[in-house]
TIVO-2410 file (N, C-alpha, C; in nm, 3 decimals):
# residues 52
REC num residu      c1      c2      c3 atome chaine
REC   1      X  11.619  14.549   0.855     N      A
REC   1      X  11.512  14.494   0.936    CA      A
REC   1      X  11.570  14.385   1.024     C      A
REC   2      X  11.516  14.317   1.172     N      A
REC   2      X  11.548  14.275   1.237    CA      A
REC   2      X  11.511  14.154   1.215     C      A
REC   3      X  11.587  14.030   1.228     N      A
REC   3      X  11.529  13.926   1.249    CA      A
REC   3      X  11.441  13.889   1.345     C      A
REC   4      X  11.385  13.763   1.281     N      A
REC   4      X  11.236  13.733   1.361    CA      A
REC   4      X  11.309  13.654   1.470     C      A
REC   5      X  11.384  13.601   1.477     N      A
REC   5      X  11.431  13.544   1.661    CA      A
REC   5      X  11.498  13.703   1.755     C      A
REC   6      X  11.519  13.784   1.671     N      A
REC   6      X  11.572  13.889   1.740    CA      A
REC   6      X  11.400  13.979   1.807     C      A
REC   7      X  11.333  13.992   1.648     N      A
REC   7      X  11.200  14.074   1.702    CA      A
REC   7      X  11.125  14.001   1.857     C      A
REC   8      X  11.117  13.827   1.815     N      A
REC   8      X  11.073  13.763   1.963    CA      A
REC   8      X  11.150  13.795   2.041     C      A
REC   9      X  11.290  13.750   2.063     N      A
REC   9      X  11.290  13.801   2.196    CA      A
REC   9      X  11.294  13.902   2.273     C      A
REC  10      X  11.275  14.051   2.162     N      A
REC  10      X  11.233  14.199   2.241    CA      A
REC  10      X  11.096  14.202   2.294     C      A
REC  11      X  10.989  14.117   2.223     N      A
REC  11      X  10.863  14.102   2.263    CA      A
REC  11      X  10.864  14.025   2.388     C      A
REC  12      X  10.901  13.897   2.405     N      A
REC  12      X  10.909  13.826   2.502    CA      A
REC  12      X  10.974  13.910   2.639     C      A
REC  13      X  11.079  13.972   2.633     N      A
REC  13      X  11.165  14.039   2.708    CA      A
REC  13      X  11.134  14.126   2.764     C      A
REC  14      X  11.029  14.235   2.654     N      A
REC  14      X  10.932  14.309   2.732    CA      A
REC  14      X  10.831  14.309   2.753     C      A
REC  15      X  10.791  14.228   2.725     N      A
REC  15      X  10.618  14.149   2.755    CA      A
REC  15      X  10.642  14.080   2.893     C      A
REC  16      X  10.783  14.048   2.970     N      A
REC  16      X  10.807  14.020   3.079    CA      A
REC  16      X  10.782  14.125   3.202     C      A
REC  17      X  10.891  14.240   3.131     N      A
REC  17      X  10.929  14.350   3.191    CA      A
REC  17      X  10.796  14.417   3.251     C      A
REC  18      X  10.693  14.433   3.139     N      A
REC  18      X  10.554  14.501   3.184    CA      A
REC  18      X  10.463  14.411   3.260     C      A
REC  19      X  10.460  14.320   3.236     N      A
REC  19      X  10.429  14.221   3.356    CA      A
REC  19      X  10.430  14.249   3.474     C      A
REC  20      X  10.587  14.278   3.510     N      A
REC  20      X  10.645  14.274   3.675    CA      A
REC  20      X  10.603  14.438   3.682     C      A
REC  21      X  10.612  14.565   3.590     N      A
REC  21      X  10.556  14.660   3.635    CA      A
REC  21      X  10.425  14.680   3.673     C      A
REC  22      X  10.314  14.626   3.609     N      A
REC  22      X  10.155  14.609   3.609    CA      A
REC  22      X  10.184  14.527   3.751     C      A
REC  23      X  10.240  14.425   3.775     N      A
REC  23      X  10.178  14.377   3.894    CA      A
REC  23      X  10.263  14.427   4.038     C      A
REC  24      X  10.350  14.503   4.038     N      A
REC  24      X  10.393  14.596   4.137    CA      A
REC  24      X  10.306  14.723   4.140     C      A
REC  25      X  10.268  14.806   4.025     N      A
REC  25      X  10.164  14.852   4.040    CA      A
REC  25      X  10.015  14.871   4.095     C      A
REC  26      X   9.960  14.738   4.081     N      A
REC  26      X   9.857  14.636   4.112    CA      A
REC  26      X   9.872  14.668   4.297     C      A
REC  27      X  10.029  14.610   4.281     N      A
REC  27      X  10.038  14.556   4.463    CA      A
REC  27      X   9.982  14.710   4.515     C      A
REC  28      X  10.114  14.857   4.461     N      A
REC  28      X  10.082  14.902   4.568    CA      A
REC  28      X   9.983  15.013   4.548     C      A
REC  29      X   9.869  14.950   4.480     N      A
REC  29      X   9.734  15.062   4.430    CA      A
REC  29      X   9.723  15.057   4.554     C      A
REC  30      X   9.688  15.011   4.736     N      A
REC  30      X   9.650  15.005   4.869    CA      A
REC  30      X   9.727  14.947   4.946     C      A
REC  31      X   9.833  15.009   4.936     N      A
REC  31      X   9.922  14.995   5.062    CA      A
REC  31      X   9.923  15.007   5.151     C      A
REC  32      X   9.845  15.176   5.172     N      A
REC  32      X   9.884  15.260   5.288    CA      A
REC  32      X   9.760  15.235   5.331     C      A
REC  33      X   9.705  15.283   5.481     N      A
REC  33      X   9.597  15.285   5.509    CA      A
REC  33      X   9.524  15.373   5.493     C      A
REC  34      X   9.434  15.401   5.492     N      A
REC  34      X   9.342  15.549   5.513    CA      A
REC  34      X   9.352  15.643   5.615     C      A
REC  35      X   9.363  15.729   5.685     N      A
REC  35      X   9.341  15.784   5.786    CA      A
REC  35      X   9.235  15.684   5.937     C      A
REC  36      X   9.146  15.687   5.866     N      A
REC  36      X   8.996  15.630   5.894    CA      A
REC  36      X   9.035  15.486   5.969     C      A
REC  37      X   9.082  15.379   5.843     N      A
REC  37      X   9.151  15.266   5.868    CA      A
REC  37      X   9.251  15.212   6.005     C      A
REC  38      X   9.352  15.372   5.981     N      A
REC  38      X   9.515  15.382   6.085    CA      A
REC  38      X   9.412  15.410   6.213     C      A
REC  39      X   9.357  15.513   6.250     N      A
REC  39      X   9.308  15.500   6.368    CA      A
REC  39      X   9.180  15.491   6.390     C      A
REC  40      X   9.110  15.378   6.317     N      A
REC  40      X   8.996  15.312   6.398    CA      A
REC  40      X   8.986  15.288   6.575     C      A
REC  41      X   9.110  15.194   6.562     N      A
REC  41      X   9.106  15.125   6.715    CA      A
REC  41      X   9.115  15.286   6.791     C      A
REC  42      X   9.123  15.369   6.819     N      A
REC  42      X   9.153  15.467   6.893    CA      A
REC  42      X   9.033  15.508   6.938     C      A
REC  43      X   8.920  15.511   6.881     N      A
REC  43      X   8.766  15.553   6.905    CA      A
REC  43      X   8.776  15.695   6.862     C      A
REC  44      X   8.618  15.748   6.917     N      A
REC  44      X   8.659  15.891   6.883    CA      A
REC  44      X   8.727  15.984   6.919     C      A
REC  45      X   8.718  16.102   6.908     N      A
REC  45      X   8.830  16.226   6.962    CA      A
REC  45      X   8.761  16.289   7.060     C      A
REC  46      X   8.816  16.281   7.161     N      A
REC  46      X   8.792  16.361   7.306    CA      A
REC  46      X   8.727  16.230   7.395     C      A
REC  47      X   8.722  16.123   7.336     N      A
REC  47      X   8.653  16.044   7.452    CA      A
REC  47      X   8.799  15.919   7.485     C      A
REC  48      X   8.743  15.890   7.591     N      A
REC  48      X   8.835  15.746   7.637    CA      A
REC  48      X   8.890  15.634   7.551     C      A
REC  49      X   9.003  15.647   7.535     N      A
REC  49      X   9.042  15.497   7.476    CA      A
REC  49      X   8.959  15.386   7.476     C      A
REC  50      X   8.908  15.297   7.373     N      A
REC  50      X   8.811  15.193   7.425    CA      A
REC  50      X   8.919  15.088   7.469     C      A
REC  51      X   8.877  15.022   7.548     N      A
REC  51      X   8.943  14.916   7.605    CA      A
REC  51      X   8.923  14.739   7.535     C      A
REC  52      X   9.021  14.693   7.519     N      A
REC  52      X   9.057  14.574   7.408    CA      A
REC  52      X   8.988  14.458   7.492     C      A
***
């Protein structure tokens, strides 16, 4: 059996590790845009560019 300063610091070590995965995760749940989002500014399809 492992010692208890050995068992902490696998807990600590990976209680870190999943941390930084959950919150890279987190980040890129909405990265990208939607379709919808990417070309809003464009208006609709077949009509004139709206003007800024």
């Amino acid at each position: 059996m492992a010692s208890l300063t050995k068992q902490t610091e696998t807990k600590r070590r990976m209680k870190r590790v999943k941390s930084g995965k959950a919150r890279k995760n987190q980040m890129s749940a909405k990265s990208t845009l939607s379709n919808e989002e990417l070309f809003a500014g464009f208006g609709e399809p077949g009509q004139k560019t709206p003007e800024k």
